[in-house]
N, C-alpha and C positions, 0 to 999 in steps of 0.2 A: 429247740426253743429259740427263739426270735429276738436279735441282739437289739435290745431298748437305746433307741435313740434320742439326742435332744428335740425337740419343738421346732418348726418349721418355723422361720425369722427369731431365732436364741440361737446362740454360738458358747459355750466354753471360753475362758480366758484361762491360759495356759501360763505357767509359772514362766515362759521366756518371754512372753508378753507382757504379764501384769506388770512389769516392772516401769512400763510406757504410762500407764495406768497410775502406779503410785510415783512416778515423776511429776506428771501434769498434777495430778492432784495436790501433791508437795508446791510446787511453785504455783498452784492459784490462789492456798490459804497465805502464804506469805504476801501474795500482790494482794487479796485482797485487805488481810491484814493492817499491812501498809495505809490504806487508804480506811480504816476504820468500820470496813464493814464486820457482822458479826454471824456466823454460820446458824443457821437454825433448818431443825431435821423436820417433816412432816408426815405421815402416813402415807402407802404408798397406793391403799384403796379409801375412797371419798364418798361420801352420796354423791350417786350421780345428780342429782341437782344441780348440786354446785358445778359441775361442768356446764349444765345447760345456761345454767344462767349466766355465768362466768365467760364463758367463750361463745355463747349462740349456739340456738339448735342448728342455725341455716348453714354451719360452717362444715367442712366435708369432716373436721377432724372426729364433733358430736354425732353427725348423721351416722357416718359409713366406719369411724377407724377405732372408737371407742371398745373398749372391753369389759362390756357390762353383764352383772350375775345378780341374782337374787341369792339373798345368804338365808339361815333356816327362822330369821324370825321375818322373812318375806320382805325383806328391806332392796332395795336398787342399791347396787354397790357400782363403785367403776374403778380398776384400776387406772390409777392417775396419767394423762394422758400427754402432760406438761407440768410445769413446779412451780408456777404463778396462782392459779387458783385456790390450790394449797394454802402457799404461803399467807394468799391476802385471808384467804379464811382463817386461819391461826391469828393473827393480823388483828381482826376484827373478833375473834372469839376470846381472845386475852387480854382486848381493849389494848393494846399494846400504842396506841394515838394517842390514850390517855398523859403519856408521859411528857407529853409537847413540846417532843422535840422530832427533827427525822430521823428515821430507823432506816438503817442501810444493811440489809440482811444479802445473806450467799446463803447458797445449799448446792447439790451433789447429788445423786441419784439416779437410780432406773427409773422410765417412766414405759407405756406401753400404748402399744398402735396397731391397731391391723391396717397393713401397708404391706406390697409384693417386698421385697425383701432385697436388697442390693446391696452395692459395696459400702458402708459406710452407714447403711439406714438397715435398722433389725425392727422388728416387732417389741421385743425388750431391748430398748435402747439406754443412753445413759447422757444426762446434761450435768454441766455446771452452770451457775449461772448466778447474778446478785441485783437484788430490787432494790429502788431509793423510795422511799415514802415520807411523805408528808412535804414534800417542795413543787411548788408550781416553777421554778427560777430555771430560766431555760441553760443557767447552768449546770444545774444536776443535769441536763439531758444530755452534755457535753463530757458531764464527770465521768458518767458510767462507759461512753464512747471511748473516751478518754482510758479508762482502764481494760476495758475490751484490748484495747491495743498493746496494754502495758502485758497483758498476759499474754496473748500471742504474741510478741516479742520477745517475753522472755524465754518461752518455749522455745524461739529460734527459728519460727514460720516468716517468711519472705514472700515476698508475689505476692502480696496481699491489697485489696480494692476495697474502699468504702463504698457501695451503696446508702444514698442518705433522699429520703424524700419527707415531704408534712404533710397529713390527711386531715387536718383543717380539724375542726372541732365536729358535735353531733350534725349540728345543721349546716354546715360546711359539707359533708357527709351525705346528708339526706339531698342537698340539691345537686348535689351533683350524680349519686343514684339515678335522679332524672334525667341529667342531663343524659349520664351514661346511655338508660336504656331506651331514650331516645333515640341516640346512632345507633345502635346496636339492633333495637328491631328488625329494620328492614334486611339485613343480613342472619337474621337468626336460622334460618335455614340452609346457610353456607358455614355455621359455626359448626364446631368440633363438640358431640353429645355432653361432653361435658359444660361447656360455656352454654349450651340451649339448657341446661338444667339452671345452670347459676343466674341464668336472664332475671328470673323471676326469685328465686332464692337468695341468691350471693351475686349479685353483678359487679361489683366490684373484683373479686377475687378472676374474673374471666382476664383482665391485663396480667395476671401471674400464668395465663397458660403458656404450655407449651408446646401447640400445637402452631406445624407453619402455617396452614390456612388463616384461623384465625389471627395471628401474627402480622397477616399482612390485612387484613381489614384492622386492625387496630392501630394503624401507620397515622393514621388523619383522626384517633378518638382524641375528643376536646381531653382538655390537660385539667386536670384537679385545681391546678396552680389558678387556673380562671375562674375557679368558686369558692376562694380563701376569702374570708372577712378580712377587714384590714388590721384588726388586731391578731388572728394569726396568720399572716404575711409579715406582718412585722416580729412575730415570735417565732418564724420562718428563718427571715434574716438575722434575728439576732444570734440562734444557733451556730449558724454558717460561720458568722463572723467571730464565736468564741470558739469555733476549733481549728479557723485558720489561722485563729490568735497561737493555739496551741501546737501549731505545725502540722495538725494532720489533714493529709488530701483527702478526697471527698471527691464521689460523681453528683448529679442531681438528677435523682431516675424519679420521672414522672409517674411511671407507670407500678412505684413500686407502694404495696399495699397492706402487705403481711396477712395472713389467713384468720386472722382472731378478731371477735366483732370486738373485743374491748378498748383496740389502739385508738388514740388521739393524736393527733399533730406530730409528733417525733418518732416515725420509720428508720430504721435499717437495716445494713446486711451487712457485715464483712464477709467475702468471698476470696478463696486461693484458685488462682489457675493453675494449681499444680493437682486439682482435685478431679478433671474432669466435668462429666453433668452435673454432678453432685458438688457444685462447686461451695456453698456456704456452711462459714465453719463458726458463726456465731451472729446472730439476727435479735432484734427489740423493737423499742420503742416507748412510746409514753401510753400510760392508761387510766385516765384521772376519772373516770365514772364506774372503775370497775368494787372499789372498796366501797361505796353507797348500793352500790350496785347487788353487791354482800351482805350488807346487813348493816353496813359502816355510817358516821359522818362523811360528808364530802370532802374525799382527799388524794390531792394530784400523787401521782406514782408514777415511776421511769425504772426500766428495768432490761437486762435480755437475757438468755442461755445460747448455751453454746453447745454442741454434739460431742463429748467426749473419742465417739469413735472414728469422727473426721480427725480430731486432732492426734488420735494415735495414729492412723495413716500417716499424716503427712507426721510424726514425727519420726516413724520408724523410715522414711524416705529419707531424713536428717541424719542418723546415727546408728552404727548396727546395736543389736542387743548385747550389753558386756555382761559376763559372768557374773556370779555375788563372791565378794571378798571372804573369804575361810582364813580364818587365825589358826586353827588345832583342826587335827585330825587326829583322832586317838587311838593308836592302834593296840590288840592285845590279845595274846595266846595264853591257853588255862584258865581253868576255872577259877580260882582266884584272883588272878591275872585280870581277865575277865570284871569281875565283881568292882573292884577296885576302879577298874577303867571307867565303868559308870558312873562311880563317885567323882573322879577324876574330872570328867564333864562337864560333871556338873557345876563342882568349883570355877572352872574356865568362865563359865557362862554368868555364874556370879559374880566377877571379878570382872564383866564384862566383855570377856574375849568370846568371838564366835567360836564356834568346837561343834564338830560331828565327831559321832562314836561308829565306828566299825563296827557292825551287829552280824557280821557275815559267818565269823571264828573262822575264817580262811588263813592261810599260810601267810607269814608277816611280810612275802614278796608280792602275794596279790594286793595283800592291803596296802602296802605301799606304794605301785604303782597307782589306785585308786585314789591318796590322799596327792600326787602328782598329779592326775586329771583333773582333780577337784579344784586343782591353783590352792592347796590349803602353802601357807609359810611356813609351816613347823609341823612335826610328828611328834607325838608323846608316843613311847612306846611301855610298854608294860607286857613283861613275860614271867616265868619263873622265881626268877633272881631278884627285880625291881619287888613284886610283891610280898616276897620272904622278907628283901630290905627295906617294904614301906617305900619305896625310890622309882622314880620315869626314867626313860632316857629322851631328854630334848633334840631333838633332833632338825637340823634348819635343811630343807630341801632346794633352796637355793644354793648355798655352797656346800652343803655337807659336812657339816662342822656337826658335832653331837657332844653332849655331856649329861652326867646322872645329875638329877638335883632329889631330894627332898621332897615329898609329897605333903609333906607340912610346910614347907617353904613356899609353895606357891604366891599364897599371898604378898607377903613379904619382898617377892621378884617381880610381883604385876609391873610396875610401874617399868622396871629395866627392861623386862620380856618385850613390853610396850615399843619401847624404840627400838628393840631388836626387829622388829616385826618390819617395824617401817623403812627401816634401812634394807632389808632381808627383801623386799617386796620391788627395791631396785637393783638388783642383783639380777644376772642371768641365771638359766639355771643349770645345777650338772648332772651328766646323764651319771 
């Protein structure tokens, strides 16, 4: 029989990973806590409508990488593809604008793509990420920048690049489309298959190739910045000028556009050069037509995600994996012995101490080289004798220091066991 494998772009998270996993996750509900955002869950398959409309048919991610199924009452389903379409649909389906104020929401989640499958990019992937809604003030587009950083900081990522560019409003947008496929024609035959598909489709998205041919026809393409209205040129500038206020550098990459038809005026990317090709480890922007767009009232929104598994890269390149802290290890011989030891456990674990039970019934020398591998501080032991007296034997693995106590006593010792542990856990140990 034929060993079942997982899914080609799906990988397993393994208990010496996950731990990278519920780190970052731990320090972004705190950052974003801090700044008052408030986490909200969405479903993780959508009518695909809401992608089409949401993000453009013309975009590669709805043409080519979406994961779309008919379910049995012949409905278009799509697993969700990104965690902004979602949200704004919740958004607008719970009237949530109603409350007139802005809603600063985070989430967390798989989302899914058919994409070749690399270091850092899976098919089932995973973002975090947090929207501001209901602010046109081109301070929120600073705030969320602003916290982007506070979180990869505190994760402890370095080498880190701001890409920051403005794509003007819609009709900022549309003339410069022209302008684009203006230059761009007479070269359409020297482009790279992909960029001759986007000519007519997505032309904008052909400055994110990464093709060198293309790359060097695109050295002399007219710059966005020459079809900005002067009200956003000056929502341009004022940007700039509130996150130098805030100390963060910043490049001004013309050419940079994001993949999604919903952005407006406020692009970026933070990027690590510690990532390789794959260098960006969390990307946004502003997207003020996308909640009308929905179903909504007209209301500006700034937001981005970030790749959960770029950030576990680069943080397992930061810190090896450390062990999990074990209080108890309970070891025990006989059946009664035995029996007791479970109960035993379980105590420990109400009283809040961690505790594995020995389920092997191996010899009390195996088990306690085990409870040694383990890094546990202490052995409870229970044979014979202890279960005829109701009685453990404590036993500290660090010096080896051992005493009976009371199996009704436990409680009663939590709090003293408590600092035993902690002092016990700076001790060398004896063979």
């Amino acid at each position: 029989m034929s060993l079942i494998q997982v899914s080609r772009g799906t990988r397993d998270l393994l208990p010496e990973e996950i731990q990278y996993w519920q780190q970052i996750e731990a320090i972004a509900r705190e950052v974003f806590s801090r700044a008052t955002y408030q986490e909200i869950r969405t479903p993780i398959f959508e009518q695909t409508d809401l992608f089409e409309r949401g993000m453009g048919e013309a975009t590669d991610v709805v043409s080519k990488e979406m994961y779309t199924f008919q379910d049995r009452g012949d409905r278009s389903l799509t697993l969700r593809p990104e965690g902004t379409a979602g949200l704004v649909r919740s958004y607008v389906q719970h009237n949530l604008y109603a409350q007139g104020e802005i809603q600063r929401l985070w989430y967390v989640g798989p989302m899914f793509r058919y994409e070749r499958p690399q270091a850092g990019r899976q098919r089932q992937f995973h973002q975090v990420g947090i929207e501001a809604l209901g602010s046109a003030d081109p301070r929120a587009d600073a705030e969320v920048i602003a916290i982007a950083k506070d979180l990869l900081n505190a994760i402890g990522l370095e080498n880190l690049r701001l890409e920051f560019n403005s794509i003007g409003d819609r009709q900022d947008r549309l003339q410069y489309r022209e302008a684009l496929v203006a230059f761009l024609t007479p070269y359409q035959n020297d482009l790279d298959p992909d960029s001759q598909e986007r000519l007519t489709r997505n032309p904008l998205r052909i400055l994110d190739t990464k093709d060198e041919k293309t790359q060097d026809i695109l050295q002399n393409v007219p710059s966005i910045h020459d079809h900005l209205s002067p009200s956003s040129q000056k929502r341009f500038e004022q940007v700039q000028q509130l996150l130098t206020d805030l100390g963060i550098d910043y490049n001004i990459n013309a050419k940079l556009v994001r993949g999604l038809d919903y952005y407006t005026h406020t692009v970026f990317e933070i990027q690590s050069d510690d990532l390789g090709a794959q260098a960006t480890v969390c990307a946004g922007g502003r997207y003020d037509g996308l909640v009308k767009e929905l179903g909504g009232p007209e209301t500006p929104a700034v937001g981005w995600a970030s790749g959960l598994e770029r950030l576990v890269i680069l943080m397992q390149q930061l810190q090896p994996p450390t062990a999990p802290t074990l209080d108890f290890y309970v070891v025990s011989r006989g059946d009664r012995a035995e029996a007791q030891a479970l109960k035993v456990a379980q105590t420990l674990r109400q009283l809040r101490f961690s505790a594995e039970l020995d389920l092997s019934g191996s010899a009390f020398g195996k088990q306690f080289k085990r409870a040694d591998r383990k890094g546990a501080a202490a052995c409870l032991v229970l044979g014979d004798a202890e279960a005829e007296n109701l009685t453990v034997q404590l036993k500290w693995l660090a010096s080896g220091e051992q005493r009976a106590i009371g199996q009704s006593e436990l409680p009663s010792l939590a709090d003293e066991i408590r600092q035993q542990i902690e002092a016990s856990r700076a001790l060398p140990r004896v063979d």
